[in-house]
Biotite code that builds the C-alpha atoms (Angstrom):
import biotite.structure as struc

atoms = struc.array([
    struc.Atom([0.000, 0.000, 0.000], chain_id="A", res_id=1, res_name="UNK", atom_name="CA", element="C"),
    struc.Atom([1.406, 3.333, -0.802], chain_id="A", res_id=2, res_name="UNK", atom_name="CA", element="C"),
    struc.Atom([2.466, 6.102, 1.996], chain_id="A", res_id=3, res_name="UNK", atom_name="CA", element="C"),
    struc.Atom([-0.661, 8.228, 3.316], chain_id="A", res_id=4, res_name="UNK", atom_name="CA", element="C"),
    struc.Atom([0.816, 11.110, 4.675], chain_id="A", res_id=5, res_name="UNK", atom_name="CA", element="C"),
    struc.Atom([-0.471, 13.153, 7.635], chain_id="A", res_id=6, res_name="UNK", atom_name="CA", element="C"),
    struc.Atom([1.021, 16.830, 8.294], chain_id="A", res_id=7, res_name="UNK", atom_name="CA", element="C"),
    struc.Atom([1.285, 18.132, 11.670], chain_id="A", res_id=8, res_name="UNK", atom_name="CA", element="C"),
    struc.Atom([0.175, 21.963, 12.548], chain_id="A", res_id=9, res_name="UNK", atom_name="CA", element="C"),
    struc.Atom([3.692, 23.484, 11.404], chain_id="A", res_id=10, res_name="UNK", atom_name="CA", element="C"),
    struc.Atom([4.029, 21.464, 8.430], chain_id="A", res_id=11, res_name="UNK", atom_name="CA", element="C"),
    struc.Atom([0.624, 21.812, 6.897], chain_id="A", res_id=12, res_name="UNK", atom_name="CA", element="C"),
    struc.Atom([1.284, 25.551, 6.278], chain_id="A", res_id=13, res_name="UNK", atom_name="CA", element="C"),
    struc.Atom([2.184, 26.847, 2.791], chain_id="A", res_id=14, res_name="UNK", atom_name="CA", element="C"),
    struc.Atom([1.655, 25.007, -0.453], chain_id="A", res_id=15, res_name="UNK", atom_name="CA", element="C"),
    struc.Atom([2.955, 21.554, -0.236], chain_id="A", res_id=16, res_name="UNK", atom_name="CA", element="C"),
    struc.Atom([-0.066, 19.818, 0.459], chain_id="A", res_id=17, res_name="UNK", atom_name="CA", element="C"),
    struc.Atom([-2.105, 20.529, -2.395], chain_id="A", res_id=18, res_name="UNK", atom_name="CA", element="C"),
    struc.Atom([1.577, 20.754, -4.833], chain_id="A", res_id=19, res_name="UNK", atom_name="CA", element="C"),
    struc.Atom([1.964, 16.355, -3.323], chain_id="A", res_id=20, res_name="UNK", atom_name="CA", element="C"),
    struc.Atom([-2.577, 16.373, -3.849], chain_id="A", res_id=21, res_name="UNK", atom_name="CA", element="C"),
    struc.Atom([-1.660, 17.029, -7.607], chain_id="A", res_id=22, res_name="UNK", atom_name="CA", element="C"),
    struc.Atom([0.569, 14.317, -7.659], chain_id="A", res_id=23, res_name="UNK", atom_name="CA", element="C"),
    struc.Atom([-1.457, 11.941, -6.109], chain_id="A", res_id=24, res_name="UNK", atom_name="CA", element="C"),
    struc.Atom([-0.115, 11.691, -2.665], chain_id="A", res_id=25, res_name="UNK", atom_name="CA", element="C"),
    struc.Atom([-3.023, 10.811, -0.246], chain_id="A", res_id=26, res_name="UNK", atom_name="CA", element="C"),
    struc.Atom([-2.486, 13.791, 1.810], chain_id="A", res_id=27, res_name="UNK", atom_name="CA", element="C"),
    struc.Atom([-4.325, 14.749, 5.421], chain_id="A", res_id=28, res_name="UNK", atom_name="CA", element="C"),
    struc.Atom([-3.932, 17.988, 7.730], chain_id="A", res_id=29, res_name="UNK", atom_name="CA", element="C"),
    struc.Atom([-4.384, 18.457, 11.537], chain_id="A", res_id=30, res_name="UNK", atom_name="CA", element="C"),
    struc.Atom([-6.908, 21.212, 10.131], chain_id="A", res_id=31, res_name="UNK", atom_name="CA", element="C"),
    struc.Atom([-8.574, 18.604, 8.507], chain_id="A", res_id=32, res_name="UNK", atom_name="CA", element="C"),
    struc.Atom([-8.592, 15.853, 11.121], chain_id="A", res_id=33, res_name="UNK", atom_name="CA", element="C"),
    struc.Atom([-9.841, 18.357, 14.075], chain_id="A", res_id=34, res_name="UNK", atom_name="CA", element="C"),
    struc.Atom([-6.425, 17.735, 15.462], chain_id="A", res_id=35, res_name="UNK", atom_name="CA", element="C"),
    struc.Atom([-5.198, 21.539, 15.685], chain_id="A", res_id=36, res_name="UNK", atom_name="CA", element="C"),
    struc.Atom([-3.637, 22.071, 19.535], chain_id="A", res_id=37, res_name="UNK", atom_name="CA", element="C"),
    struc.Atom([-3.249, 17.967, 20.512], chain_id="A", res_id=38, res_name="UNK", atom_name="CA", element="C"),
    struc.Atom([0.178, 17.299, 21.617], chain_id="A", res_id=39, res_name="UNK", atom_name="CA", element="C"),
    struc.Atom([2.493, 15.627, 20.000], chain_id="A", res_id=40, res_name="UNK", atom_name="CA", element="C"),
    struc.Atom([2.114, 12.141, 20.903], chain_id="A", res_id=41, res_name="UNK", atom_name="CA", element="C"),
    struc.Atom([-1.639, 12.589, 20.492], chain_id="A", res_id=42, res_name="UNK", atom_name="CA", element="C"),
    struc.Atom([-0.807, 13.465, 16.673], chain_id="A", res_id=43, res_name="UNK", atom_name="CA", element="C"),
    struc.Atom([1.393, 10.533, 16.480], chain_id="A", res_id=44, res_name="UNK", atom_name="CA", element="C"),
    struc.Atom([-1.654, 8.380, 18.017], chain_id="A", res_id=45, res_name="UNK", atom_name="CA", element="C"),
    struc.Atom([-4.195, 9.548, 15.377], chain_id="A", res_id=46, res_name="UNK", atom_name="CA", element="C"),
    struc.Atom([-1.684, 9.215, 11.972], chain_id="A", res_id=47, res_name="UNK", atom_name="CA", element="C"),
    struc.Atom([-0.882, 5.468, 13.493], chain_id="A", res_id=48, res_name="UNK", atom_name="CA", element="C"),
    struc.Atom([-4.420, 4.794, 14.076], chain_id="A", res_id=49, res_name="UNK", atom_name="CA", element="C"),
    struc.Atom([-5.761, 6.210, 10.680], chain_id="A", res_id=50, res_name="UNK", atom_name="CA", element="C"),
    struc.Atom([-3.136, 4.324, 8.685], chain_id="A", res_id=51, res_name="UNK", atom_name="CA", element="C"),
    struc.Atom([-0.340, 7.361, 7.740], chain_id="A", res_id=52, res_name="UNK", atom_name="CA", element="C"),
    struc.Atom([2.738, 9.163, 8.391], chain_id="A", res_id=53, res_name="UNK", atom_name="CA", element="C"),
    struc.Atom([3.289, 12.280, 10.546], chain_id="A", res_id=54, res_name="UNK", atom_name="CA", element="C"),
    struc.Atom([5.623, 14.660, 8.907], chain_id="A", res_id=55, res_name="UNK", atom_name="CA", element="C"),
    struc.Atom([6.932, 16.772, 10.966], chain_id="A", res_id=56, res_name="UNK", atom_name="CA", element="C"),
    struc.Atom([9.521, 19.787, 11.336], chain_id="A", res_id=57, res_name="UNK", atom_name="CA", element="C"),
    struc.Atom([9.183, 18.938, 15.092], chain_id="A", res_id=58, res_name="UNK", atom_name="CA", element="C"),
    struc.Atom([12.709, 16.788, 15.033], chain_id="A", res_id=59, res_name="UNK", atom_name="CA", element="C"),
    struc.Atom([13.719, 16.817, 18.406], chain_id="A", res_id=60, res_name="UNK", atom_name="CA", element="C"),
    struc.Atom([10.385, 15.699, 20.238], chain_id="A", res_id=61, res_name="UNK", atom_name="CA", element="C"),
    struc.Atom([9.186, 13.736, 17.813], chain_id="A", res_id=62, res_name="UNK", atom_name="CA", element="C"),
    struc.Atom([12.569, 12.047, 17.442], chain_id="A", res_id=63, res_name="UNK", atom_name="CA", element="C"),
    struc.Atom([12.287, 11.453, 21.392], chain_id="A", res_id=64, res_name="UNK", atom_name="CA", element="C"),
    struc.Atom([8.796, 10.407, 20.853], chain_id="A", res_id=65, res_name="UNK", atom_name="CA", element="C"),
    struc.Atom([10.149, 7.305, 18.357], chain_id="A", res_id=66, res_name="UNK", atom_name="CA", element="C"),
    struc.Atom([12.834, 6.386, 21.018], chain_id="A", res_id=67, res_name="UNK", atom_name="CA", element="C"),
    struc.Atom([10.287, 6.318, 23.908], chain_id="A", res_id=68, res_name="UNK", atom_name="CA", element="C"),
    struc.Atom([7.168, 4.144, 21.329], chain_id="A", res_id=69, res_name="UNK", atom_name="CA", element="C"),
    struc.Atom([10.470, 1.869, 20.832], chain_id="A", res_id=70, res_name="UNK", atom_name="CA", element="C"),
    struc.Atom([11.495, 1.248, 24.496], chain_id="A", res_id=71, res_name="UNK", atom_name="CA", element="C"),
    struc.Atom([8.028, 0.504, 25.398], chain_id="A", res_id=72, res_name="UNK", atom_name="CA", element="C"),
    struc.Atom([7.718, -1.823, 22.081], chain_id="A", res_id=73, res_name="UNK", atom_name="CA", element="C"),
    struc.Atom([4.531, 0.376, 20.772], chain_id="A", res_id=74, res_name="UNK", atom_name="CA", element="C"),
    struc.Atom([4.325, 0.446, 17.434], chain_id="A", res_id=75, res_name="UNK", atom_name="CA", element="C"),
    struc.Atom([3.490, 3.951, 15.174], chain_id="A", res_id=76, res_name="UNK", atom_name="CA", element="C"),
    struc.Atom([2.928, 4.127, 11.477], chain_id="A", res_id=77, res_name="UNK", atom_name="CA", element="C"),
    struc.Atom([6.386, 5.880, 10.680], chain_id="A", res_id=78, res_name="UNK", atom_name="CA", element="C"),
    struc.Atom([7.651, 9.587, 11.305], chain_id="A", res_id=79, res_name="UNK", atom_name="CA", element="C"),
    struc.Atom([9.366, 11.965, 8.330], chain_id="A", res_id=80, res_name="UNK", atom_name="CA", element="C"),
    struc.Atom([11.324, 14.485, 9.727], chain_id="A", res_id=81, res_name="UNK", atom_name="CA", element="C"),
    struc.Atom([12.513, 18.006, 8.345], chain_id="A", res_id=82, res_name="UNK", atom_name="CA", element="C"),
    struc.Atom([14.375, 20.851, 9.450], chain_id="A", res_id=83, res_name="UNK", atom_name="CA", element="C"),
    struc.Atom([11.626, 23.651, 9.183], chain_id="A", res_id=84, res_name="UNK", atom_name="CA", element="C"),
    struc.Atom([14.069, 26.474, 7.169], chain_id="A", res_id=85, res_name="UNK", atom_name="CA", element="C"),
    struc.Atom([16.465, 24.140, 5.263], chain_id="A", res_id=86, res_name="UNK", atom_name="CA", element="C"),
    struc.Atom([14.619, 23.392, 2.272], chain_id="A", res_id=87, res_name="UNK", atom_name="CA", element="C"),
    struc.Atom([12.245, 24.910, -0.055], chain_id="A", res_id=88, res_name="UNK", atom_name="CA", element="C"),
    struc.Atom([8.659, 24.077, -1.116], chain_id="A", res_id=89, res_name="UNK", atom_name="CA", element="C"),
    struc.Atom([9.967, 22.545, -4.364], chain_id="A", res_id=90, res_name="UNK", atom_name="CA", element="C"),
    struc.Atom([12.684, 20.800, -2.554], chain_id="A", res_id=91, res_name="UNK", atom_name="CA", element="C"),
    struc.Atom([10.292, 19.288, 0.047], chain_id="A", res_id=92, res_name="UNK", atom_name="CA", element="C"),
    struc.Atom([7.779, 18.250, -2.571], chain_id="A", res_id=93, res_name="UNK", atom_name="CA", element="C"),
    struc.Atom([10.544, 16.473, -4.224], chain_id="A", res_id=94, res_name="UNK", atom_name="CA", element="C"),
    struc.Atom([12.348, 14.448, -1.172], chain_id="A", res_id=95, res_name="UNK", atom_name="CA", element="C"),
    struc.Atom([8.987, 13.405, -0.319], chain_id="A", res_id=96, res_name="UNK", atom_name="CA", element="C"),
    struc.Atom([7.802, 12.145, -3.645], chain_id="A", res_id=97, res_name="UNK", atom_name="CA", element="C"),
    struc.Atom([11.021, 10.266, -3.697], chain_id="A", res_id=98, res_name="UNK", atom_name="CA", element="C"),
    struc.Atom([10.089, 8.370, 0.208], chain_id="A", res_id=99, res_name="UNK", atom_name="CA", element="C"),
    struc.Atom([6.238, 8.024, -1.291], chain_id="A", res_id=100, res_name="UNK", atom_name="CA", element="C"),
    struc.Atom([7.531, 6.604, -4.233], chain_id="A", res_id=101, res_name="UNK", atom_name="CA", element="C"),
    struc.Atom([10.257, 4.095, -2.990], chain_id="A", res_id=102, res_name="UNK", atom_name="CA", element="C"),
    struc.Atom([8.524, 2.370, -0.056], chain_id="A", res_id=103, res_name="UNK", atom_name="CA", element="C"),
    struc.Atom([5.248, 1.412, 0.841], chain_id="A", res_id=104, res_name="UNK", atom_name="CA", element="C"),
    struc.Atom([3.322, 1.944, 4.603], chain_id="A", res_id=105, res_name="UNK", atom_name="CA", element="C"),
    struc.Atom([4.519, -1.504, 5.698], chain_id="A", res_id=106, res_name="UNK", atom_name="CA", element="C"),
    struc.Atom([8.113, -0.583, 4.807], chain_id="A", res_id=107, res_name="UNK", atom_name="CA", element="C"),
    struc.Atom([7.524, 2.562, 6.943], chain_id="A", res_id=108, res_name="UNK", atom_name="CA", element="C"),
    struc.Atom([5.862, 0.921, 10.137], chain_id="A", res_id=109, res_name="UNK", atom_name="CA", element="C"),
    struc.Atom([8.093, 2.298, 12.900], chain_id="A", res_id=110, res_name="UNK", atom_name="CA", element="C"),
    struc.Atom([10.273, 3.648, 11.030], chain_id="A", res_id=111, res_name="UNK", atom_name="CA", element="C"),
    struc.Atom([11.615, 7.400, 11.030], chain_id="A", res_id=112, res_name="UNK", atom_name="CA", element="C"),
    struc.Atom([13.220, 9.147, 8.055], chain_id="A", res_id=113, res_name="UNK", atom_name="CA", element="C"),
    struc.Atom([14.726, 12.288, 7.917], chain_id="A", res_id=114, res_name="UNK", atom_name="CA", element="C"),
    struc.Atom([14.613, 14.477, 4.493], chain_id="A", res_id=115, res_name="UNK", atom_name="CA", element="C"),
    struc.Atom([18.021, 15.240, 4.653], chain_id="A", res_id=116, res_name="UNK", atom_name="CA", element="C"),
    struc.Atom([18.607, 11.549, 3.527], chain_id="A", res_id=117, res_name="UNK", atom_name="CA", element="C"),
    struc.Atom([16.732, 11.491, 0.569], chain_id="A", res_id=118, res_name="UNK", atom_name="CA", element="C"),
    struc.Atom([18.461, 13.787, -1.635], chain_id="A", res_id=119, res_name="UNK", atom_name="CA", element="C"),
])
């Protein structure tokens, strides 16, 4: 099954959703989930229980977050991490069509990827 994406409140700003809609990346926002103000782990909760992956420019807790799911052998549907300022729209668009495109959601259970490493 291909990678259904879920974008956290910092990461659904801007154009990128509807730029990865076009391309037909199954895209969903914490606008559009009524998720706007849950914590972190509580948006990690609802993208493993709804099938998708939390991208995030939240890299240090959500980092911590994977670390802590691991210790206490709970599984999540996979994490992709960037650095809010690093990278452009286009650039963003592009490392994630490449991860969308290259594995599939069981490839990505548990997992957590970081943009930088899909250049």
């Amino acid at each position: 099954m291909q990678i259904r994406l879920y974008f956290d409140e910092d990461a659904q700003r801007g154009s990128l959703t509807g730029s990865l809609r076009l391309r037909g990346v199954n895209v969903q926002t914490t606008n559009e989930a009524g998720m706007v103000g849950k914590s972190d782990e509580e948006q990690l909760e609802y993208a493993t229980s709804v099938g998708r992956v939390i991208y995030s420019f939240n890299v240090r807790d959500f980092n911590a977050l994977h670390t802590e799911w691991l210790i206490k052998e709970k599984s999540h549907g996979s994490i992709i991490l960037a650095p809010q300022l690093r990278y452009s729209i286009g650039e963003r668009m592009r490392r994630l069509l490449v991860i969308v495109s290259s594995l599939s959601a069981e490839q990505m259970q548990n997992r957590i990827e970081f943009l930088s490493s899909w250049g």
